[in-house]
N, C-alpha and C positions, 0 to 999 in steps of 0.2 A: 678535510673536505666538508663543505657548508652547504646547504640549500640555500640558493638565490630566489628572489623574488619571480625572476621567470619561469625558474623550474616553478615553484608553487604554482601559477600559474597555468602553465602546461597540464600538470597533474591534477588539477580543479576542473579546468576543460576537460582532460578526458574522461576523470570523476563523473562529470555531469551528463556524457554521451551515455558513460556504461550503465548509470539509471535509465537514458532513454529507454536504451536497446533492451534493457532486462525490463520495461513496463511493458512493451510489444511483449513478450514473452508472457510474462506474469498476470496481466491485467485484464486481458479480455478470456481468462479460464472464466468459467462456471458463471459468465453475467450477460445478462442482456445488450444487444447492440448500443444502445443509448446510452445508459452508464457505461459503458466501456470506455466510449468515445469520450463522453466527458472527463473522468479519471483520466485519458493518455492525453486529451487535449493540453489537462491541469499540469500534468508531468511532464510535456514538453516545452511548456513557457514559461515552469517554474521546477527547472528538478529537484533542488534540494530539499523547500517548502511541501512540494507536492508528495517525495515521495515519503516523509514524515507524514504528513496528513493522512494517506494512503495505508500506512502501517500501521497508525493510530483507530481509522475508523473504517477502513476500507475493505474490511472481510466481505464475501457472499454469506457468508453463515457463521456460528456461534462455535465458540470454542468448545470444545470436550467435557471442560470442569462447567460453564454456563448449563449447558443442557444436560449433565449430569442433576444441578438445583434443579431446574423445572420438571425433570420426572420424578424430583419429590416431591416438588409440591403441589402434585396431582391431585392426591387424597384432597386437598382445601379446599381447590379448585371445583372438586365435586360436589362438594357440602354446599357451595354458593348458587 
């Protein structure tokens, strides 16, 4: 048994929906109406682009290990 070209197909289309449907979900947590909108805009006319891009730079906030460096380097911060 092979995968045909339309089965790929098929399964890229629905690939692309199940990004839609999880940006609705995922996107508009913890952000302002505006960027939200933009980001699901982005992801609706481009899902696979978008939602790399999205994963790449699209946090509301800073990772755990990031803000863990900036409350050290508080102490420098003070001296300045």
């Amino acid at each position: 048994m092979s995968i045909t070209v339309p089965d790929l197909g098929v399964a890229y289309y629905a690939f692309e929906w199940a990004i839609r449907i999880g940006a609705l979900i995922v996107v508009p947590q913890r952000r302002k109406p505006a960027p939200a909108m933009g980001w699901l805009l982005f992801i609706f006319f481009l899902p696979l682009p978008g939602l790399l891009l999205f994963l790449a730079i699209g946090r509301p906030s800073f990772p755990a290990w990031r803000i863990k460096r900036f409350h050290a380097l508080t102490p420098y911060f003070q001296r300045v």
